[in-house]
Backbone as XML, in Angstrom:
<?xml version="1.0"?>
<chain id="A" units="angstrom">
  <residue number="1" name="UNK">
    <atom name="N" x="-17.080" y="2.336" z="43.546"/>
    <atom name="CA" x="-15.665" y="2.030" z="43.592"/>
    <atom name="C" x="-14.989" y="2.947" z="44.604"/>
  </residue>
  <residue number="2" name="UNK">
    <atom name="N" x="-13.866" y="2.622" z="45.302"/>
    <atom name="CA" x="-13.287" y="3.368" z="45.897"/>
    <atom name="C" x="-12.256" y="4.070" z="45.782"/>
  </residue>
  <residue number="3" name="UNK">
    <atom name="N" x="-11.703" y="5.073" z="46.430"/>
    <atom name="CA" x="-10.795" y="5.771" z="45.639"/>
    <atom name="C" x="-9.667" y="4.725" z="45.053"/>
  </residue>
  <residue number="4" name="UNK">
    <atom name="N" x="-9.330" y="3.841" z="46.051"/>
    <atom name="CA" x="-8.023" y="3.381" z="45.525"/>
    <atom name="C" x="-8.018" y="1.871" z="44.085"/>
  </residue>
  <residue number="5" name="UNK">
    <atom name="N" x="-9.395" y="1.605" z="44.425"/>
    <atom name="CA" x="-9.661" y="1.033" z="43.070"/>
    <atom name="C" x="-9.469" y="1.738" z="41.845"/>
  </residue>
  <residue number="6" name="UNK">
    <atom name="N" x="-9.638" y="3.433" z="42.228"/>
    <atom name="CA" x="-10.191" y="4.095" z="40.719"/>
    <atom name="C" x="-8.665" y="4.912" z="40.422"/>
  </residue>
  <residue number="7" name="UNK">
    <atom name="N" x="-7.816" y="5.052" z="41.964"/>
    <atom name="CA" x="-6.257" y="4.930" z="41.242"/>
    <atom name="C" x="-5.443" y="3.972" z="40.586"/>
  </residue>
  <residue number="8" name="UNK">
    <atom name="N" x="-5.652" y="2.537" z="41.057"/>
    <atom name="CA" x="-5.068" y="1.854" z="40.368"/>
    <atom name="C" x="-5.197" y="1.548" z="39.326"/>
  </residue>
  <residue number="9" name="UNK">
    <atom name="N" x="-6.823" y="1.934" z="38.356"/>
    <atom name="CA" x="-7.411" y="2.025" z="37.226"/>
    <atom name="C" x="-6.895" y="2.586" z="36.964"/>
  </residue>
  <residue number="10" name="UNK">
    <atom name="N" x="-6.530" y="4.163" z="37.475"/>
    <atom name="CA" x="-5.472" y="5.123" z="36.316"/>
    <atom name="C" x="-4.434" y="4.962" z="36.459"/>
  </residue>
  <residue number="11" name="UNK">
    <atom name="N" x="-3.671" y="4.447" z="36.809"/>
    <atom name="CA" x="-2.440" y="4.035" z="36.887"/>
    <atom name="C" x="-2.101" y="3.367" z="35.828"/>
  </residue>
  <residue number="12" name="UNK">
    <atom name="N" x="-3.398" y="2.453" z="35.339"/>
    <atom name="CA" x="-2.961" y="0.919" z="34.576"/>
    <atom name="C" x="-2.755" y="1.607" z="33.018"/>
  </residue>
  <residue number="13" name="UNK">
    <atom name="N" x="-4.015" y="2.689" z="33.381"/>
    <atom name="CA" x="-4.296" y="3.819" z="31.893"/>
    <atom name="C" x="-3.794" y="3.963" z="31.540"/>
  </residue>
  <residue number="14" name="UNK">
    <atom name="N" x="-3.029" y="4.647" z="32.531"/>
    <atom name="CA" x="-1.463" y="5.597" z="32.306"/>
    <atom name="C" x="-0.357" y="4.954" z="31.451"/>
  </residue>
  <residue number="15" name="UNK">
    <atom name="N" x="0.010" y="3.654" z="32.198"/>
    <atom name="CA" x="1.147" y="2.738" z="31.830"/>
    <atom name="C" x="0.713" y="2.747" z="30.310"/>
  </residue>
  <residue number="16" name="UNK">
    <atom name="N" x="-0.710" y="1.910" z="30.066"/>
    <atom name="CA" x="-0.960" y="1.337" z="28.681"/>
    <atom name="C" x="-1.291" y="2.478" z="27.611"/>
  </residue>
  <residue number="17" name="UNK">
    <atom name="N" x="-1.802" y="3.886" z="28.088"/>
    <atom name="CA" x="-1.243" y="4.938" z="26.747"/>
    <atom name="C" x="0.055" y="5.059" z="26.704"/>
  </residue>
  <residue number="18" name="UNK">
    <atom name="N" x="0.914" y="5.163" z="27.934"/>
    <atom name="CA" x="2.662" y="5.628" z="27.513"/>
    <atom name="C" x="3.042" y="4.623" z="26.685"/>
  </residue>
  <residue number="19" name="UNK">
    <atom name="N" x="2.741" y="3.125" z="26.964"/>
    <atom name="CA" x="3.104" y="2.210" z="25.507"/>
    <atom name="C" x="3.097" y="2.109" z="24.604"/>
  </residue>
  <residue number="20" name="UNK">
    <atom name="N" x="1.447" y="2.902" z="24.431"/>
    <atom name="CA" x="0.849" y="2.852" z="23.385"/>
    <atom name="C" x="1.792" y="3.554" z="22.811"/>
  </residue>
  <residue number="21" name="UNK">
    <atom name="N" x="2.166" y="5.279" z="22.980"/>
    <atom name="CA" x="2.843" y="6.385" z="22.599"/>
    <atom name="C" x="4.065" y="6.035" z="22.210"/>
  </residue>
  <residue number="22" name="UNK">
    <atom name="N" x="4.960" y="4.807" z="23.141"/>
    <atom name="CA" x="6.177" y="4.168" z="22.640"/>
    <atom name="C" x="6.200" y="3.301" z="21.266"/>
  </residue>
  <residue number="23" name="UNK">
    <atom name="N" x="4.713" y="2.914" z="21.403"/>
    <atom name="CA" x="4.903" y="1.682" z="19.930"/>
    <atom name="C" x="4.471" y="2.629" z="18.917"/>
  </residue>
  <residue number="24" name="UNK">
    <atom name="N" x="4.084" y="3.608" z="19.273"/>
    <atom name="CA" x="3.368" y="4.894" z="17.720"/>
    <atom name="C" x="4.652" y="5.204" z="17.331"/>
  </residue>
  <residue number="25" name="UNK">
    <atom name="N" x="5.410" y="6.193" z="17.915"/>
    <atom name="CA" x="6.846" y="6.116" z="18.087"/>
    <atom name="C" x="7.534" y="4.957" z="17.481"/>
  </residue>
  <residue number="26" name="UNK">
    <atom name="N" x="7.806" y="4.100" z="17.484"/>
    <atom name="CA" x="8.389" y="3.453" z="17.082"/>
    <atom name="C" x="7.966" y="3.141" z="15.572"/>
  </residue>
  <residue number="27" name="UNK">
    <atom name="N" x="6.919" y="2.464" z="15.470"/>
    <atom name="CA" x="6.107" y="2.253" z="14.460"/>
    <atom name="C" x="6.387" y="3.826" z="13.037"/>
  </residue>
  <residue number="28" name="UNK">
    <atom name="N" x="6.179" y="5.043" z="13.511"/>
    <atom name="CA" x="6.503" y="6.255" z="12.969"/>
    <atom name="C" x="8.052" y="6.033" z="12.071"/>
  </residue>
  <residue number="29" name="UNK">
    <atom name="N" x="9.049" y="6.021" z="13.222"/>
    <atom name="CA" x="10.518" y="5.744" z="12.566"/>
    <atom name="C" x="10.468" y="4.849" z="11.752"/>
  </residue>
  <residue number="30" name="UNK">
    <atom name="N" x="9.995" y="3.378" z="12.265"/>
    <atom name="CA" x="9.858" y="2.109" z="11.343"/>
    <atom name="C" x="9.617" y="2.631" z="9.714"/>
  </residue>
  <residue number="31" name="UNK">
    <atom name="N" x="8.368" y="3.353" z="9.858"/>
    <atom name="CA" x="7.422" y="3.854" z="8.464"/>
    <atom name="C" x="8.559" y="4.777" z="7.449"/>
  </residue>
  <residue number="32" name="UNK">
    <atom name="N" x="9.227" y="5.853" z="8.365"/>
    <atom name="CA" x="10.153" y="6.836" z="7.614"/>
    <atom name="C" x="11.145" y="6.130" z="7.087"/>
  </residue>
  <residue number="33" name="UNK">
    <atom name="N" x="11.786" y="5.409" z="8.064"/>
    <atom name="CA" x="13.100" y="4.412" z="7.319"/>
    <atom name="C" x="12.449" y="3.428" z="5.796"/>
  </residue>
  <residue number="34" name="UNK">
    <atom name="N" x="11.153" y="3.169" z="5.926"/>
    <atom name="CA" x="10.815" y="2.447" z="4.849"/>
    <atom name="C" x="10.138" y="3.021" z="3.696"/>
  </residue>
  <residue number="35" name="UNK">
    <atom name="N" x="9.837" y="4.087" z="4.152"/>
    <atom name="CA" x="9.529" y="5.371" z="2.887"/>
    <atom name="C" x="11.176" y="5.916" z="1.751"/>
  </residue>
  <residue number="36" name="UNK">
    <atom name="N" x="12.244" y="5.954" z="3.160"/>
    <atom name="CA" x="13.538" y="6.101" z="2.004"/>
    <atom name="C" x="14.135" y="5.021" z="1.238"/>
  </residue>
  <residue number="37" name="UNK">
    <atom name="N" x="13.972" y="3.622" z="2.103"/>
    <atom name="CA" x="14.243" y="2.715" z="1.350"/>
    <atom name="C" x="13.328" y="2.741" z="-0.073"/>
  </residue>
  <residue number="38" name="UNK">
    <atom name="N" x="12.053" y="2.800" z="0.358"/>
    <atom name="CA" x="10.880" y="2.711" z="-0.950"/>
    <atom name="C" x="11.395" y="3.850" z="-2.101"/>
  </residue>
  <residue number="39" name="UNK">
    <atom name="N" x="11.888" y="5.372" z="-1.573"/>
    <atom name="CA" x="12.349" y="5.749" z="-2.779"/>
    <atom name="C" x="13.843" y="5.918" z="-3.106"/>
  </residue>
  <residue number="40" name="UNK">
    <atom name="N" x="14.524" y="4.817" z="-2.442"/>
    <atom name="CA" x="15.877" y="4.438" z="-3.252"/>
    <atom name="C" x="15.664" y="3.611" z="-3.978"/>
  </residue>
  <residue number="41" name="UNK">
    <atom name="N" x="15.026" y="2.580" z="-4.171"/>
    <atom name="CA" x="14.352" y="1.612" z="-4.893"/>
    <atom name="C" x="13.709" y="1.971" z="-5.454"/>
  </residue>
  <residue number="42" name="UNK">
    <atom name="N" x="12.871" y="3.058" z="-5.885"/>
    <atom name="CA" x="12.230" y="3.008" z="-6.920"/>
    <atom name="C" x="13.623" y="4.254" z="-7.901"/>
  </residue>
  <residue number="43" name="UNK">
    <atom name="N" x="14.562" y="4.543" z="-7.901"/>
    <atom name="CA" x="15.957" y="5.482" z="-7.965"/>
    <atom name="C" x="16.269" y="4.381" z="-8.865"/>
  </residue>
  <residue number="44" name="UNK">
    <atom name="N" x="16.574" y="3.091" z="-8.283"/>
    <atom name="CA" x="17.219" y="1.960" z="-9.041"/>
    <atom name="C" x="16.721" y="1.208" z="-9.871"/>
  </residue>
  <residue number="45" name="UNK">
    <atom name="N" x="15.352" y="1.416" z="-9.804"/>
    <atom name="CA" x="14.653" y="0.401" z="-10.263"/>
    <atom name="C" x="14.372" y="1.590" z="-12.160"/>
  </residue>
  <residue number="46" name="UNK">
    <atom name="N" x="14.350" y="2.981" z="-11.464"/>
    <atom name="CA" x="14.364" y="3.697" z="-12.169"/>
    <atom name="C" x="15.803" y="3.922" z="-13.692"/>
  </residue>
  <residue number="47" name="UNK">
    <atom name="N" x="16.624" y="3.820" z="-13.089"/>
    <atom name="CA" x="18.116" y="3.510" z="-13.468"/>
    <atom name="C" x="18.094" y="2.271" z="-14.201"/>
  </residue>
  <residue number="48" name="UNK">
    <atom name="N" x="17.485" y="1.075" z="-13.437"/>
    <atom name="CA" x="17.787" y="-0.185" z="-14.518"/>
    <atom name="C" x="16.880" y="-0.158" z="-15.861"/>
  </residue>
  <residue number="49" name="UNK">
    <atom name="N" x="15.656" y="0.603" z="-15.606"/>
    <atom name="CA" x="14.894" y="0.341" z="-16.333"/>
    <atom name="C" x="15.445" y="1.108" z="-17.716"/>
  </residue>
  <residue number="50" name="UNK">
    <atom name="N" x="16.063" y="2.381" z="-17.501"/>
    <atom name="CA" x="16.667" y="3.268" z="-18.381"/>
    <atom name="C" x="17.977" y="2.514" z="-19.318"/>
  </residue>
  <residue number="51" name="UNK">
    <atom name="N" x="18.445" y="1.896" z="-18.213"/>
    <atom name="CA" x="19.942" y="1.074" z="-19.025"/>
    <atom name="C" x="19.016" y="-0.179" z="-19.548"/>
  </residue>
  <residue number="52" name="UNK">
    <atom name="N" x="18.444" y="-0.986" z="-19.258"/>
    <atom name="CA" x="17.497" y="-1.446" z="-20.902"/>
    <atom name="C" x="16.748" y="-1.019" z="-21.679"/>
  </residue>
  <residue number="53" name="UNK">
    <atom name="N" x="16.558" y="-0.013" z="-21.381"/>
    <atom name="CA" x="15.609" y="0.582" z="-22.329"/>
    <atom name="C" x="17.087" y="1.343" z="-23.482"/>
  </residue>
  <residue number="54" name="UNK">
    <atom name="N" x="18.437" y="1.611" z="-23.233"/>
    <atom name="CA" x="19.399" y="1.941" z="-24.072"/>
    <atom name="C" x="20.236" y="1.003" z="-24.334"/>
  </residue>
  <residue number="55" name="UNK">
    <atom name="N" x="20.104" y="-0.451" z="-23.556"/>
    <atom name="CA" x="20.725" y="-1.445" z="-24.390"/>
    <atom name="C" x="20.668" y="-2.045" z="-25.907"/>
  </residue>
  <residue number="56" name="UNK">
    <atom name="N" x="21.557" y="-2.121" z="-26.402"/>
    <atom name="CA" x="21.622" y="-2.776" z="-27.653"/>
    <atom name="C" x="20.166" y="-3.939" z="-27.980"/>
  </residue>
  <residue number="57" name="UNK">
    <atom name="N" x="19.554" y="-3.644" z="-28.889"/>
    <atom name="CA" x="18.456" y="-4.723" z="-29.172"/>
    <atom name="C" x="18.598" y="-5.851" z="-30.357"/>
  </residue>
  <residue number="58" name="UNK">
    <atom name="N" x="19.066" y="-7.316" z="-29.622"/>
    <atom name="CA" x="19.855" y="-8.162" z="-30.314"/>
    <atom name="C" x="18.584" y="-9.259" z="-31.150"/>
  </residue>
  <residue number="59" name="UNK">
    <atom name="N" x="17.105" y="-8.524" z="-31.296"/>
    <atom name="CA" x="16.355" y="-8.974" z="-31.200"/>
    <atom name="C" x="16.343" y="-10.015" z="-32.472"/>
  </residue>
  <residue number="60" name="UNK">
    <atom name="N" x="16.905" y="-9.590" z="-33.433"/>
    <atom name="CA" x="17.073" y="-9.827" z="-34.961"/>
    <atom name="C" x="18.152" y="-10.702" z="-35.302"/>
  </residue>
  <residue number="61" name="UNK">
    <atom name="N" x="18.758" y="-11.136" z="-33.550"/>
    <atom name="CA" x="20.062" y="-12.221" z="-34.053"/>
    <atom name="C" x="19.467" y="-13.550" z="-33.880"/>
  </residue>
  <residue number="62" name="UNK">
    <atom name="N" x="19.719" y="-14.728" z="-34.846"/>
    <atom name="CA" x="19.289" y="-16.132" z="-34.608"/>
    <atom name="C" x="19.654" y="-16.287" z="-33.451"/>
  </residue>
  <residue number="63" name="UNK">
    <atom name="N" x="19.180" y="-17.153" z="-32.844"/>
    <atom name="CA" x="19.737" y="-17.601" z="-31.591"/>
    <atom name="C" x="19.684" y="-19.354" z="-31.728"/>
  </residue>
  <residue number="64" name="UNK">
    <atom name="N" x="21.086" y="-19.861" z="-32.126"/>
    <atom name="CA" x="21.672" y="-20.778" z="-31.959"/>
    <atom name="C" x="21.513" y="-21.888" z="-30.587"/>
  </residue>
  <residue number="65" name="UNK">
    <atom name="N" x="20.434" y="-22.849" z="-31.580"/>
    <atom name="CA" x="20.765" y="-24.174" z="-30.646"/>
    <atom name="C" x="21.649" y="-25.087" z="-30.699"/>
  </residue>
  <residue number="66" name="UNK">
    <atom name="N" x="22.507" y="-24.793" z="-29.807"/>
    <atom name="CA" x="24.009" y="-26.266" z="-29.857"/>
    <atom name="C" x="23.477" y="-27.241" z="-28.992"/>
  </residue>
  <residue number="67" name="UNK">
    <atom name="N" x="23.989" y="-28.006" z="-29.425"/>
    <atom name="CA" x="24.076" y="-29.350" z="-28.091"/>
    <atom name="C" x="24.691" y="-28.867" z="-27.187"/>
  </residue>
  <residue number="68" name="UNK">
    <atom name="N" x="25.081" y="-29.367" z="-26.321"/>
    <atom name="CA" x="25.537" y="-29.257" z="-25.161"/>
    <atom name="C" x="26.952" y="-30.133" z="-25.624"/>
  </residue>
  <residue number="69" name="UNK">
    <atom name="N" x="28.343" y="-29.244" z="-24.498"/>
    <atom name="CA" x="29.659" y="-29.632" z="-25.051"/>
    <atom name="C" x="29.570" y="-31.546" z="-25.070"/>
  </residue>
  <residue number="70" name="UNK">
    <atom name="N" x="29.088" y="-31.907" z="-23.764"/>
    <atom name="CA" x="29.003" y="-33.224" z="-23.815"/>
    <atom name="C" x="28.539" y="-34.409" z="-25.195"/>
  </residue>
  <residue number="71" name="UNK">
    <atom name="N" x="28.096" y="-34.116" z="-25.896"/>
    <atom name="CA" x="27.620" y="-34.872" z="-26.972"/>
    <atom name="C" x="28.384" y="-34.649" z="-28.368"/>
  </residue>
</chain>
């Protein structure tokens, strides 16, 4: 090969690791933003689970079949 074949080979290198480094980068932030979402959600999910677990348990009331107003 000649030299200028084996620059334009590194050249191409070059370009396609700096991309690479841009989409890691990117991909990185992507991951962190979805790690805080993941533990605000599990915050809420934490919270709802607590407010039923202290809701009133109506378990012992009949539960009434009406017709429907129409009939």
């Amino acid at each position: 090969m000649n030299e200028q074949t084996l620059s334009q080979r590194l050249e191409k290198l070059e370009s396609q690791v700096a991309f690479q480094e841009d989409t890691i980068d990117q991909l990185n932030k992507l991951i962190a933003e979805q790690n805080q979402e993941l533990a605000l959600f599990k915050r809420h999910l934490k919270l709802l689970a607590q407010r039923i677990d202290q809701a009133p348990d109506h378990s012992d009331e009949q539960v009434v079949d009406e017709p429907p107003p129409h009939y």
